[in-house]
C-alpha positions in Angstrom: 20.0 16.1 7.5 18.7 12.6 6.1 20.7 10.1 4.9 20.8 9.5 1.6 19.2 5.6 2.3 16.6 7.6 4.2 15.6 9.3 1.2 15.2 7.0 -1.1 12.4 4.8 1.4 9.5 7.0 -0.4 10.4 6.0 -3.6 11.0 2.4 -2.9 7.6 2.2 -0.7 5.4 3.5 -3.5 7.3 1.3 -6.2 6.1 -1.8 -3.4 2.8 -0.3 -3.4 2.9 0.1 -7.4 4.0 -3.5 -7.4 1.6 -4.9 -5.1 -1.2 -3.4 -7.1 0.2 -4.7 -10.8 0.4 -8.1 -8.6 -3.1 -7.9 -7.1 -4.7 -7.1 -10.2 -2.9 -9.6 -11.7 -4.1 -12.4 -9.2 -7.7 -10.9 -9.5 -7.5 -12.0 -13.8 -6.1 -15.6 -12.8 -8.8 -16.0 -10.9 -11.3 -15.1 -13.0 -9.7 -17.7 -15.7 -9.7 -20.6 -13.6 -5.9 -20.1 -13.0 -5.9 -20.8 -9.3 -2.2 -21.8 -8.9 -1.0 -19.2 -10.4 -3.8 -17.3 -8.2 -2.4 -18.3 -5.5 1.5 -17.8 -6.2 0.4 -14.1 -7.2 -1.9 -13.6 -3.8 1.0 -14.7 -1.6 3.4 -12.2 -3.8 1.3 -9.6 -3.4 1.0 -10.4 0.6 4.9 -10.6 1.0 5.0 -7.6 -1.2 2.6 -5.5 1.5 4.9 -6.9 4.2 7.7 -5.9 2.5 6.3 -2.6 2.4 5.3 -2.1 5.7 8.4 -2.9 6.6 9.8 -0.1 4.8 7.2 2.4 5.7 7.9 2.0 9.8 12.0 2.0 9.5 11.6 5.2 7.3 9.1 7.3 9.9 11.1 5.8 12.6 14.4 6.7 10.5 12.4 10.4 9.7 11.8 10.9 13.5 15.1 9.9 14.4 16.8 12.6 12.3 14.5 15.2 12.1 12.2 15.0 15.0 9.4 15.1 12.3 6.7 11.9 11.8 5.9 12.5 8.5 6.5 14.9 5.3 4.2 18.1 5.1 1.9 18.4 2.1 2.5 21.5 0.3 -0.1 22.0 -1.7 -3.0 24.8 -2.0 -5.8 25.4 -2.9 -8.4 22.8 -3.4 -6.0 20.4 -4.3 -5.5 20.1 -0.5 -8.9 19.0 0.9 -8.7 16.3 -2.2 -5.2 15.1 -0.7 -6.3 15.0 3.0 -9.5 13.1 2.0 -7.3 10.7 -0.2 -5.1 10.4 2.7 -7.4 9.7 5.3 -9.4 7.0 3.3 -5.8 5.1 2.9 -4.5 5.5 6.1 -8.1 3.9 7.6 -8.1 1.2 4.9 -4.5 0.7 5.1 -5.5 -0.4 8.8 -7.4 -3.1 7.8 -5.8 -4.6 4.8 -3.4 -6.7 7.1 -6.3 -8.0 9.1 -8.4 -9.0 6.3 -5.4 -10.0 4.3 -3.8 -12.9 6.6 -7.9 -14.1 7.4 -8.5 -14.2 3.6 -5.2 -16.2 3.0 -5.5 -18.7 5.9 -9.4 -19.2 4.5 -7.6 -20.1 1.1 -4.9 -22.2 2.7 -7.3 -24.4 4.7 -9.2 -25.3 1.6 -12.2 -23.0 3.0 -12.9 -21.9 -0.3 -16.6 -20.4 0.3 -15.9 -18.5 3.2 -12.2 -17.4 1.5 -14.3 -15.5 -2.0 -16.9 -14.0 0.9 -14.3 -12.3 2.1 -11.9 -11.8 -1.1 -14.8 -9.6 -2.0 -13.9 -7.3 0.3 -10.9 -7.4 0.8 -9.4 -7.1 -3.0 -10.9 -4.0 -3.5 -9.9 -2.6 -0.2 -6.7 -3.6 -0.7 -6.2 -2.1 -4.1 -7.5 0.7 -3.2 -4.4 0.8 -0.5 -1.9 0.6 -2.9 -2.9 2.6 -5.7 -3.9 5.5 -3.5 0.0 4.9 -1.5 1.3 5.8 -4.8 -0.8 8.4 -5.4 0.5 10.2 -2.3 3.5 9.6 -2.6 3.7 11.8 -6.1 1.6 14.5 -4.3 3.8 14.5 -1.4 7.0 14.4 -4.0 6.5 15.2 -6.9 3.8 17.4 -8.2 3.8 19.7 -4.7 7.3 18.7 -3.2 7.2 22.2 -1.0 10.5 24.1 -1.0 12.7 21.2 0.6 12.2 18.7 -2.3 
């Protein structure tokens, strides 16, 4: 049986995830008005936010493993609402690879003043990104919430 500290992980992952995306989105409209402090402060949020996250994410499969021998939490849906999930899934999973990678090379472009290099890559890398973290949420209601299985 999970503890009760276990359990709640999902929920506070995909309220970092929720975060990180009100926080990205945010950042993206600074920028846009010239407001490149407040850019900034909102970027590196959003980056310690993600960490944050990950954080979370490993101690609760390792936590998950640990007490149920299981990696992850089955989906339970049917229907064609499962091949929409799996794609969902495997789009995050391979973007959520490279969000870290093109987060900390996008940052340090910023923080060295390299500011033409740092928007060539901000291009890409805010929409992966937010893609990321709205689609973490996302699966996390599927998995909970609208099709929670039998063991919800």
């Amino acid at each position: 049986m999970l503890p009760r500290w276990v359990k709640t992980l999902p929920a506070i992952n995909a309220a970092l995830n929720g975060l990180a995306t009100l926080l990205l989105i945010t950042g993206y409209i600074c920028i846009r008005r010239g407001q490149r402090e407040m850019h900034r402060q909102l970027m590196l949020s959003t980056f310690m936010t993600s960490v944050v996250f990950l954080a979370c994410y490993l101690v609760y499969h390792w936590a998950l493993h640990a007490y149920t021998g299981s990696s992850g939490k089955k989906f339970q849906g049917e229907g064609i609402i499962r091949p929409v999930y799996f794609a969902i899934l495997v789009t995050h999973v391979a973007l959520a690879a490279l969000v870290p990678v093109l987060a900390v090379i996008t940052i340090s472009r910023a923080l060295r003043g390299q500011w033409e290099r740092h928007r060539q890559l901000a291009v890409i890398t805010f929409p992966i990104w937010l893609y990321v973290s709205v689609t973490g949420v996302l699966i996390y209601f599927m998995l909970y919430h609208f099709f929670p299985g039998p063991q919800a």
